[in-house]
N, C-alpha and C positions, 0 to 999 in steps of 0.2 A: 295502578299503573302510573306510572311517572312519565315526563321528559324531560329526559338529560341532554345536557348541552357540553359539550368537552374540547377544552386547549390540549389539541390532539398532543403536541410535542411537551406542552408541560408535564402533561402526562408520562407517555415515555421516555422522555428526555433526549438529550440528541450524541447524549455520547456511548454509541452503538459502533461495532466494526462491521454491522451492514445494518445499516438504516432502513432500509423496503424491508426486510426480515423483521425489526424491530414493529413498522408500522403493521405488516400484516398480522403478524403474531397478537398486537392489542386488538385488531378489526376481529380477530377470527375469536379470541377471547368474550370481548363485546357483547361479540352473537350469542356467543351461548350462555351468554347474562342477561341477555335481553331474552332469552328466551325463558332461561329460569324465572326471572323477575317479572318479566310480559311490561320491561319497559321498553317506549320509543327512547332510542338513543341516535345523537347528531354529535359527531367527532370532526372537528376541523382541523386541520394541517399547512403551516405555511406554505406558500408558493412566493413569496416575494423576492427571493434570491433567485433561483432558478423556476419558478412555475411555467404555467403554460400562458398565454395570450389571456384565456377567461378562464374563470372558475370551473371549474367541474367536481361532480356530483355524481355518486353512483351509491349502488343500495345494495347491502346483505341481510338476508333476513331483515330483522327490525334494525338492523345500524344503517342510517346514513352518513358516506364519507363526503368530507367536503375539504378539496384539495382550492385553497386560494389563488387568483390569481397574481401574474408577476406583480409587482411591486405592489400587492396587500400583504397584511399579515394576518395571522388568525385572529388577534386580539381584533382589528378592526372589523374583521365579521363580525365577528360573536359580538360586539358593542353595537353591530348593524342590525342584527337578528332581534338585539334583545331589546332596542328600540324600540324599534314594530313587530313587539311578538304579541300574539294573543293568545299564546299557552303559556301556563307558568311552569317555565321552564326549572329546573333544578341548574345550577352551574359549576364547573369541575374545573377549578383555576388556581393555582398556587400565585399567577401573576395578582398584584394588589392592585394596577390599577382593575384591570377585569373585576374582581372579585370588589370591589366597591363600588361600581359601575354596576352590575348586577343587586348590589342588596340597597342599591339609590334605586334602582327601578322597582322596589319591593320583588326582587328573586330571589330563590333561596341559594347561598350560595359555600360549600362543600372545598374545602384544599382538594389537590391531585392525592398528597397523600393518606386523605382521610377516605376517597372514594378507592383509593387502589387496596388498602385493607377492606371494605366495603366489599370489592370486587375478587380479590383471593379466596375471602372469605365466602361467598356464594358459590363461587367456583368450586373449592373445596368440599364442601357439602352435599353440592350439587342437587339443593333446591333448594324450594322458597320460602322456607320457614323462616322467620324474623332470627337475625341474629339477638341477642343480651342487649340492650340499652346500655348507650354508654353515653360518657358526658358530651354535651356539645365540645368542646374543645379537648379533644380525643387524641391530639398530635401532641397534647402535652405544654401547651402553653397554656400562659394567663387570661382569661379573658379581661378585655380590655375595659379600664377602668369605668366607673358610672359615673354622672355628671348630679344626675339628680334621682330623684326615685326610691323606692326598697333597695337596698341593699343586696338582700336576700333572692330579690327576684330577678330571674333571667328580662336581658330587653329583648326585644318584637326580634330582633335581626339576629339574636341566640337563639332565640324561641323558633323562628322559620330554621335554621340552620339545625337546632333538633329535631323537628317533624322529618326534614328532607333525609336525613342521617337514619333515620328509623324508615323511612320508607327504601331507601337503599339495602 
């Protein structure tokens, strides 16, 4: 079992001609990943444009949604959460600042679209058998240059970013 942590719109993106359809649609998919997988998953959604006064939070099955309030944004959650988190979360972030922000906190941390083939892909099948290993950097770029060390060998923040990719 895992906890995933997710930038609800990076995810989906926001260029949808009904946005609530687009959100419900990944919430309802979610679940029945989280049910396949038996992971806890936490999806966050800005509210900084239009949200409501406070935060709100509500639960399907194993997803929890987390609607931000006015003037937050999701990233500033998820960077609040993973502060003071005492699970090691997984995180689901195409954004770079998040996504460095999380593997400075030692978390593992996953693109939107390396978890969304991740999640077709479960889906698909429709259990939990491991999908093929594949490489840490599976979206098809380069991994980012080494400074010092092996060559040959993956660093700490590929190497978490493989286990979390194999546990998805």
């Amino acid at each position: 079992m895992a906890h995933i942590l997710i930038d609800g719109y990076n995810l989906i993106g926001i260029a949808h001609a009904d946005l609530e359809k687009a959100r419900n649609d990944i919430i309802r998919s979610l679940a029945e990943y989280s049910s396949i997988k038996e992971h806890d998953i936490t999806i966050v959604f800005d509210g900084w444009k239009n949200g409501l006064k406070d935060q709100t939070r509500s639960r399907t099955g194993r997803v929890t949604v987390i609607f931000t309030r006015l003037g937050d944004t999701a990233d500033m959650v998820i960077r609040k959460m993973l502060a003071s988190a005492e699970k090691p979360w997984i995180v689901v972030s195409s954004d770079r600042e998040v996504y460095d922000f999380a593997a400075k906190k030692d978390f593992a941390a996953v693109t939107s679209d390396e978890f969304d083939n991740r999640l077709f892909r479960a889906l698909r099948s429709g259990n939990a058998d491991p999908v093929p290993d594949m490489d840490p950097d599976e979206d098809g770029s380069d991994p980012p240059a080494r400074s010092g060390g092996n060559p040959n060998m993956l660093s700490k923040r590929q190497k978490k970013k493989l286990q979390a990719l194999k546990k998805l």
